[in-house]
N, C-alpha and C positions, 0 to 999 in steps of 0.2 A: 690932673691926670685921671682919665677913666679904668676904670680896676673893671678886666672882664673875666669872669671865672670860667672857666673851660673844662674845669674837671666833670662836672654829669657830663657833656657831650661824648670827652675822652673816656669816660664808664661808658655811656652808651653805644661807641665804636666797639668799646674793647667786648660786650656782650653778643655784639651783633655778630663781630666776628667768633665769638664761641658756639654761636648759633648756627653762623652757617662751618664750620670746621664740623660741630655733630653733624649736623645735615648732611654732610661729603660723606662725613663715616659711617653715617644712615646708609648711605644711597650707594657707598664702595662696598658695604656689609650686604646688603639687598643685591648690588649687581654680582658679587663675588656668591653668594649662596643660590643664585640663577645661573649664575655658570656652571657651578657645581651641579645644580638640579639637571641642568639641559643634558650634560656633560654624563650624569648616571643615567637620562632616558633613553640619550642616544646609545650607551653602551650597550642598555638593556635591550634595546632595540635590535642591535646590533648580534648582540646573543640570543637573542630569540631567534633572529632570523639563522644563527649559523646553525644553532639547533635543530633547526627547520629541515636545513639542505642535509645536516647530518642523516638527519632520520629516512630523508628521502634516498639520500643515498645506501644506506645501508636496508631500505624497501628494495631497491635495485640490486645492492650486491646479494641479496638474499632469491631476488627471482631468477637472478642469470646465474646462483650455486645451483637452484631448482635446474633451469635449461642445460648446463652442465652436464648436472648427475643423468638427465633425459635421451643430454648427447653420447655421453658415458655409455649409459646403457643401450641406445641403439647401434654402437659401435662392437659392442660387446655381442648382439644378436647378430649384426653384420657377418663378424668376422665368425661364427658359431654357423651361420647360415653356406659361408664362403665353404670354413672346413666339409661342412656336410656337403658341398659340391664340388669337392675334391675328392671326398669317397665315394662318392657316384660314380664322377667322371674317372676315378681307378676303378674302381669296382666293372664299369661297363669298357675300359679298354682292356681288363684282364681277363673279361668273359671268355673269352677265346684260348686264355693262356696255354690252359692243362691241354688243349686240342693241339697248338703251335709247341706245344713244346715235348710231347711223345709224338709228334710228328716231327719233328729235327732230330727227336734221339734216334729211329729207327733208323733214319735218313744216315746216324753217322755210328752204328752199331756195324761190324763188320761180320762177315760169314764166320760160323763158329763161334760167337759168342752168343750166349743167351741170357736176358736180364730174368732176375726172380724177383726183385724188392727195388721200389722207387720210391723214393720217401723226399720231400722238399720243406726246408724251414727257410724262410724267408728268401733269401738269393742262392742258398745253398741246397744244391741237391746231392743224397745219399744211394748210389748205387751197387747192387747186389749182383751177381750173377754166376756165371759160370763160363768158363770157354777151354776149349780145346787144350790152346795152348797157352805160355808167358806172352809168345808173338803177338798173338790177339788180344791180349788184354791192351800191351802195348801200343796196337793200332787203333785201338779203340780208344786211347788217351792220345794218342796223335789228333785222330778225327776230331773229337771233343775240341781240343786246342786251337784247331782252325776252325772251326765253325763261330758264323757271330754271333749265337745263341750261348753258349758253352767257351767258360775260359779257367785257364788253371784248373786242371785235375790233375787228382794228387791220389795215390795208390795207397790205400790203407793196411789193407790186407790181402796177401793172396798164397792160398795154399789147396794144398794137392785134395782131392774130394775123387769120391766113389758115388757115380750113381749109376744103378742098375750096373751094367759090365763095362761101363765106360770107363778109364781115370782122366777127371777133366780138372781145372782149375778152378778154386771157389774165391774169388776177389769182390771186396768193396772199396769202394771206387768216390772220392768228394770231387765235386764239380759245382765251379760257379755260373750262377745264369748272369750274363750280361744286360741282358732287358730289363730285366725284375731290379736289378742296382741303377740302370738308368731312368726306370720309370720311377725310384724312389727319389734321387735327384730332381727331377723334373717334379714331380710335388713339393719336395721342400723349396723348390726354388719357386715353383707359383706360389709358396705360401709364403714367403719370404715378401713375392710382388704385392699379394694383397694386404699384407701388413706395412708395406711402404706408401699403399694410396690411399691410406687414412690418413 
């Protein structure tokens, strides 16, 4: 019977295959630390690039704060510009006022009364005078009432006076203008419009 020994063979399988088992764990070690690598370049990559658009972006959010404050500020000269064209445009329709409106009083002073002191603060005017009688003071706060110029007068004072040999009546007299409250309306309310077309 032939005796065949197998054992080197069976040693040199059994090395070959620790040869190739290292080799595998070469090459799993080698493909797993390339993945790893690819895997940081692409990250890095990737954050470079967010870094990128950050920066860009925030180049942008920083020019349209600039365009902003630009618009800010011409909005601000606008509306500075507006007001000064609304003191004009009162200014040149009250030119007339003080003419229109000692022309209405004379128009609603009645025979027998005489004014001495006219004095106007904003919509209110303060009159002074003298008249004959109570009657005419009276009529004279009638007239006031119906006129569209003059509303609500209101009798402050009125007492007995000596002038020269006369005895007449010495009253002051509050009266609202109508005009001067409506033209103050009508500016707030244009100013109101041009702060709504911004």
């Amino acid at each position: 019977m032939i005796r065949i020994n197998l054992l080197p063979h069976r040693q040199e399988k059994r090395v070959a295959k620790q040869k190739r088992f290292v080799g595998m764990m070469v090459f799993a070690f080698l493909a797993g630390c390339a993945v790893v690598i690819a895997g940081y370049v692409l990250l890095g990559t990737r954050i470079e690039a967010q870094n990128a658009r950050n920066e860009f972006l925030a180049a942008e959010n920083a020019k349209l704060d600039k365009e902003i404050a630009e618009i800010e500020k011409l909005k601000a000269e606008k509306q500075a510009l507006l007001d000064r064209k609304l003191i004009v445009e009162r200014l040149q329709s009250n030119r007339t006022e003080t003419v229109h409106l000692m022309d209405q009083l004379t128009r609603q002073v009645p025979e027998g009364v005489y004014l001495k002191d006219v004095k106007q603060t904003n919509e209110l005017l303060v009159l002074g005078g003298y008249a004959q009688s109570n009657a005419r003071v009276s009529t004279l706060m009638r007239n006031l009432n119906d006129s569209a110029v003059f509303e609500q007068p209101l009798l402050v004072e009125a007492k007995a006076a000596s002038v020269g040999n006369q005895r007449l009546s010495d009253f002051t007299l509050n009266v609202k203008l109508t005009r001067v409250a409506a033209d103050a309306s009508a500016v707030v309310a244009s100013s109101a419009q041009a702060k709504g077309k911004k």
